[in-house]
N, C-alpha and C positions, 0 to 999 in steps of 0.2 A: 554511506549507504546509498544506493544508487536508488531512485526512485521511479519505478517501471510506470505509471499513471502520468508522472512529469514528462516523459521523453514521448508517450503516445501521446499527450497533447500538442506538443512540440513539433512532431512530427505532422499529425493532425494540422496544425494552423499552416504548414506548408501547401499539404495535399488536399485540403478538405473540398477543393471546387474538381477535384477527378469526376467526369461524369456528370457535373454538375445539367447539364443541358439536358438528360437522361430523368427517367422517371424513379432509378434507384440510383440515387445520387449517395456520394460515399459517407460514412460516418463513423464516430470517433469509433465506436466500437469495434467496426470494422477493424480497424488497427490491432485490437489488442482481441481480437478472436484469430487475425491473422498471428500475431506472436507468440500464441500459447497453443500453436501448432509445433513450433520447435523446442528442442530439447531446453529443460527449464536455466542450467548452467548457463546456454548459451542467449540464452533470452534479451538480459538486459546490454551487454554485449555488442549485439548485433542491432539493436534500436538506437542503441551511441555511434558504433561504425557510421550505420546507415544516415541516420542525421545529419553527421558530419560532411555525408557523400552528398544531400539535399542545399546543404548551404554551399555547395559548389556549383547552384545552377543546373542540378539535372533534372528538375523540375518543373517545367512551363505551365502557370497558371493561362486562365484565360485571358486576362487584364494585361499578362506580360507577352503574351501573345500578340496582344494587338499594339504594344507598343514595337515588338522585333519584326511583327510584316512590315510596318509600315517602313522602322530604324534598314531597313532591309533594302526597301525600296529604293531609300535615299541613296546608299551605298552602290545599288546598281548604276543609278541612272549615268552617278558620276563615274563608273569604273568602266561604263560603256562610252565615254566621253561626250554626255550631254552638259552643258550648262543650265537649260530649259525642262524645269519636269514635265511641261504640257504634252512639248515637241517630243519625249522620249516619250508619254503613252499615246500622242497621235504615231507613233511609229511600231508599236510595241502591240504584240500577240500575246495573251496568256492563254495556258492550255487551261483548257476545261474538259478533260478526257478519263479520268478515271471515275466508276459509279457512284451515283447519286449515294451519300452515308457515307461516303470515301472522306480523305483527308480533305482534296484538292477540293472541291466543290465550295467545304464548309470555310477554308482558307479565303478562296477567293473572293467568296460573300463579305466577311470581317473589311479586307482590304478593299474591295467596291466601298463599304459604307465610311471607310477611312479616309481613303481619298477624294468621295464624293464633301463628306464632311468638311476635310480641310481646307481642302484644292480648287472644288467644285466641276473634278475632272470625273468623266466615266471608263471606266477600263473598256478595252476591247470594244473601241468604235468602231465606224463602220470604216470602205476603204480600205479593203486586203493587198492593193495593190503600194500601197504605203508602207505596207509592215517591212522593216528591218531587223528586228530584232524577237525574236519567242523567248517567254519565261515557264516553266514548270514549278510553279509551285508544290510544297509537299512539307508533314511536320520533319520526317528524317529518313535518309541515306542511309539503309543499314548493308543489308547485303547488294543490295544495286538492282534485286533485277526485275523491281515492276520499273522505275525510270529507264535503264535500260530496254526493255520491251518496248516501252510505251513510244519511245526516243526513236528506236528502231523503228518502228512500223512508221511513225510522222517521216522518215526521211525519204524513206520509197515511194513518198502521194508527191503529186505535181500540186504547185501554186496556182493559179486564175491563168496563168498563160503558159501551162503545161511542163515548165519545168521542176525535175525533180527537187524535192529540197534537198539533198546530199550531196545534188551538182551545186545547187547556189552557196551551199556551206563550204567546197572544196574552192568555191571560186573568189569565196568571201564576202559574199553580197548579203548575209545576214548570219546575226549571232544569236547563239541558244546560252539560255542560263537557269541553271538547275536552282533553287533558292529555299533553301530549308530550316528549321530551328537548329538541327543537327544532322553531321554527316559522318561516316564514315573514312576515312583517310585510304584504308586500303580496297573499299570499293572504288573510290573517287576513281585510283590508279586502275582498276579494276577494267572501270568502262570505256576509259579513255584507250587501253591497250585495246582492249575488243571491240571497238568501232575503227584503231587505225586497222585492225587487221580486215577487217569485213568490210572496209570501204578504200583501202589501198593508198592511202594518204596521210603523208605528218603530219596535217590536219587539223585530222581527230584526233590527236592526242591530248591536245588544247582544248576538246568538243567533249562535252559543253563546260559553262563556264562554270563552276561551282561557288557559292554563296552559301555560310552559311553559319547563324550565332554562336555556334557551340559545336568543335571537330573531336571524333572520339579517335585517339591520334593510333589506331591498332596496326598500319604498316609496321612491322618487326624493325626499326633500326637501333640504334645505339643511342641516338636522341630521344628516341620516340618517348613519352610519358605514360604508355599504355594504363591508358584513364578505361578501361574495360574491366571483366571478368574474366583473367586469365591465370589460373593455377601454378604452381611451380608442379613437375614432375610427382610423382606421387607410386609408389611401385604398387601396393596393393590395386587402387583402382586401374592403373595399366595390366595389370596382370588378370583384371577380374571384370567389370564393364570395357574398358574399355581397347579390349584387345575383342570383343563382341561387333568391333564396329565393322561394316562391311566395305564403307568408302576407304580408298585410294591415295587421291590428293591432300597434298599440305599436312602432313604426318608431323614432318618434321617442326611444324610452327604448332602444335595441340599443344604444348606447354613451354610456361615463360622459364627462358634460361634463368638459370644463377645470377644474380646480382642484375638484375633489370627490374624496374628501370634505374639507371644509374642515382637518380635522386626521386623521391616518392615525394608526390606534390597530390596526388589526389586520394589516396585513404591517409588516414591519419598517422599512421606506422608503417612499417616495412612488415613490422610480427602483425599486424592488426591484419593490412590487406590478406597476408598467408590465412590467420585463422577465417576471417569474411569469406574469402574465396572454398574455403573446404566444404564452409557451413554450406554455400550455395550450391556447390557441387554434390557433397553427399546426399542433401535434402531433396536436390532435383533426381537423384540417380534412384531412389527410394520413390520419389513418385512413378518415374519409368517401367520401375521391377512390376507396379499395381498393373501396367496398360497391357490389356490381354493382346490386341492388333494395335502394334506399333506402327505408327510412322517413321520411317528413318530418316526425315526431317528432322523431325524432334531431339534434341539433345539435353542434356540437362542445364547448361548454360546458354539454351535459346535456342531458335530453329534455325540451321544452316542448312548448303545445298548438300545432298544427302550423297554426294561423292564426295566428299570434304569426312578424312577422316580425324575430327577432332570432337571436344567436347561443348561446342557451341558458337554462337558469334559473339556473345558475352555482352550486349548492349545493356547500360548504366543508362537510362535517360527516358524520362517519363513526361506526357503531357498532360492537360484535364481532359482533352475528349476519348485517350486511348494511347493504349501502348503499344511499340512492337512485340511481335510472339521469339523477336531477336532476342529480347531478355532473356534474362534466367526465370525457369520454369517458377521457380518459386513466388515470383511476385503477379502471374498469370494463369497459372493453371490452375482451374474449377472444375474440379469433378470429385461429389462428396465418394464414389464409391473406390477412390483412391486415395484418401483418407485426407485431401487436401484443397482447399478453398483458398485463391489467389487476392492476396491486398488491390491488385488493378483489374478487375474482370477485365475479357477481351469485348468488343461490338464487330458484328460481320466478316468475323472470323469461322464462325461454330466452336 
């Protein structure tokens, strides 16, 4: 007999620092107000699935946070061919460009007081005329396109002696590196095609570098592990949500073929991921039906670009200070008058 109180504690002792910085910081109960939202069959079920999906790392505590900026750092310096950590941040920019409450800010604070600690180095000294190399830090890469933006706009500004940075990136006089808990595989490809095109160089294809703990491997090949939320084919819902969609693109990629992935390394089962993936699916399409003015961002398996005719980006991977609204709707979306209260509230989202 399965014990539903055992597995929320279980889980609990995973996630219990969500929010923790925040004045409604998460608790056990939370858990199991959030699970007695779903049908009761599927209840105990789905706190075993999920579990199971938590002991794979898709979880960043804040403790493990501070050990992967730092295990992160080390990674770069050498992959950028330092032997010297000092020489690579007297050479080294990190962006501090997204708002105050954002990821990067509270990132870059952690790793200041990291490497202040260890090193006795300051990030981001003075001496622009030295910098070689820019880092972007961020928790994760889901759809690509605040990095992309933010990337985009830094290449059009001139440096201290007027050159643009796109021309010093074309010429190879300095390297970008994207540096996250978690990324995306098929945004990666993503940015890298739509910078060579925007800036007319093989380049970019290489631009920027990407770094980072944990890859949600969703480029569609034959290899691929698709460690996401992605459906097999389903005729009712095609024929009923989700022939409602109005986007265009990537039709063809909205559900996983037959026999993919070839071996299942990240749910517990082949039959387990099928029944996980429907619960998330149907339970999100149910919260949708409640929203009187949709977003057509919003999808039930997470917010995509809303010409993207699928059922979500399906992002698996949770921090303590905040999740992407990439997830599936179920583990984020709060709004009691649609009869559902999300186990990871959002911050500075709405």
């Amino acid at each position: 007999m399965v014990n539903l109180e055992e597995l929320i504690r279980d889980i609990f002792s995973i996630i219990h620092d969500y929010h923790c910085d925040e004045s409604a910081q998460l608790k056990e109960e939370d858990v199991a107000n959030w699970i007695n939202q779903f049908d009761e069959k599927d209840r105990a079920f789905f706190l075993q699935e999920f579990l199971h999906l938590l002991k794979q790392g898709i979880y960043i505590s804040k403790e493990q946070a501070k050990i992967k900026l730092y295990d992160n750092l080390l990674i770069l310096y050498k992959k950028l061919g330092y032997s010297d950590l000092s020489r690579f941040i007297k050479e080294t920019r990190f962006f501090n460009i997204q708002k105050e409450g954002k990821s990067q800010p509270e990132l870059l604070k952690i790793l200041s007081s990291l490497l202040n600690e260890k090193n006795g180095l300051l990030l981001n000294p003075n001496g622009e005329r030295l910098i070689k190399n820019y880092v972007y830090l961020d928790d994760i890469i889901a759809t690509g396109k605040t990095v992309r933006k933010d990337l985009n706009n830094w290449l059009q500004e001139k440096d201290v002696d007027g050159v643009i940075f796109a021309e010093k990136v074309k010429m190879g006089a300095i390297q970008c590196v994207v540096s996250t808990f978690c990324s995306h595989t098929w945004a990666e490809s993503n940015i890298h095609w739509i910078f060579k095109c925007n800036y007319g160089s093989e380049v970019f294809l290489k631009f920027p570098i990407f770094i980072a703990s944990y890859n949600i491997e969703n480029s569609v090949h034959p290899s691929s592990h698709l460690n996401f939320a992605y459906p097999h084919y389903n005729k009712e819902i095609a024929e009923s949500y989700f022939s409602t969609l109005t986007g265009s693109y990537h039709e063809d990629k909205a559900f996983r073929a037959i026999g993919t992935p070839k071996t299942e390394v990240f749910y517990s089962t082949p039959a387990n991921r099928e029944r996980f993936e429907n619960i998330m699916l149907s339970k999100g399409i149910g919260i949708l039906e409640k929203v009187k003015q949709k977003n057509p961002a919003h999808r039930p398996l997470g917010a995509t670009n809303p010409s993207n005719k699928t059922l979500g980006t399906g992002t698996l991977f949770f921090t303590w200070r905040n999740i992407s609204n990439t997830c599936p709707l179920i583990f984020w979306w709060d709004n009691p008058s649609h009869g559902w209260k999300g186990l990871f509230p959002l911050k500075n989202r709405g």
